[in-house]
N, C-alpha and C positions, 0 to 999 in steps of 0.2 A: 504494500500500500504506500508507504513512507521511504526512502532512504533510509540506510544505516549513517546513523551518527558517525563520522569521524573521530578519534580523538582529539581531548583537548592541544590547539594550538602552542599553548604555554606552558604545561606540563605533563603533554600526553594521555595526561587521566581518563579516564573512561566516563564520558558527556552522557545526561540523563534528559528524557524532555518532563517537565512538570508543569501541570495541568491546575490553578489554583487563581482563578479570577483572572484568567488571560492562560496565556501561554507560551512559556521561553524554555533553553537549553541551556544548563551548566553544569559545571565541573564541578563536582562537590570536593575535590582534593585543594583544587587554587581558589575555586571561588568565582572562573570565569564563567559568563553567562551574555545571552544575548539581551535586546529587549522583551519585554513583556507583550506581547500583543495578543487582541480580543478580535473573533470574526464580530461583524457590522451585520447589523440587519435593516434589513429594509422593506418595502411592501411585497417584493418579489421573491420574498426569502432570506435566506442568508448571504452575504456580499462579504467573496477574499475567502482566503485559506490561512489563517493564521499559524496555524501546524506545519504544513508545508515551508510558507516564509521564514521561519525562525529558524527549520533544517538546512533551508537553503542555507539563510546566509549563517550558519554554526559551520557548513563543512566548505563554504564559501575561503580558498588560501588564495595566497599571491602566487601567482610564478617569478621562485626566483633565478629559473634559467633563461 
């Protein structure tokens, strides 16, 4: 359904998504994490994927070749 998590960028830790008035991904070992984001609703339904976004940009890296 989802991407796997990458590890954490900064210390490798093993990245968790949690689910608690929104939704982001963090590294319970450093403490990194993304934003928090909430899907939108609207008359048509729900509007955005906020679970998606936050994976995106958690396994979102630089190339640095």
């Amino acid at each position: 359904m989802f991407d796997e998590l990458k590890p954490c960028p900064f210390c490798g830790g093993k990245a968790y998504l949690f689910v608690n008035d929104g939704v982001r991904v963090i590294c319970p070992n450093c403490g990194a994490s993304t934003k928090i984001l909430v899907d939108a609703m609207s008359v048509s339904g729900v509007a955005g994927n906020a679970t998606k976004a936050v994976i995106e940009a958690w396994n979102r890296r630089v190339d640095n070749g």
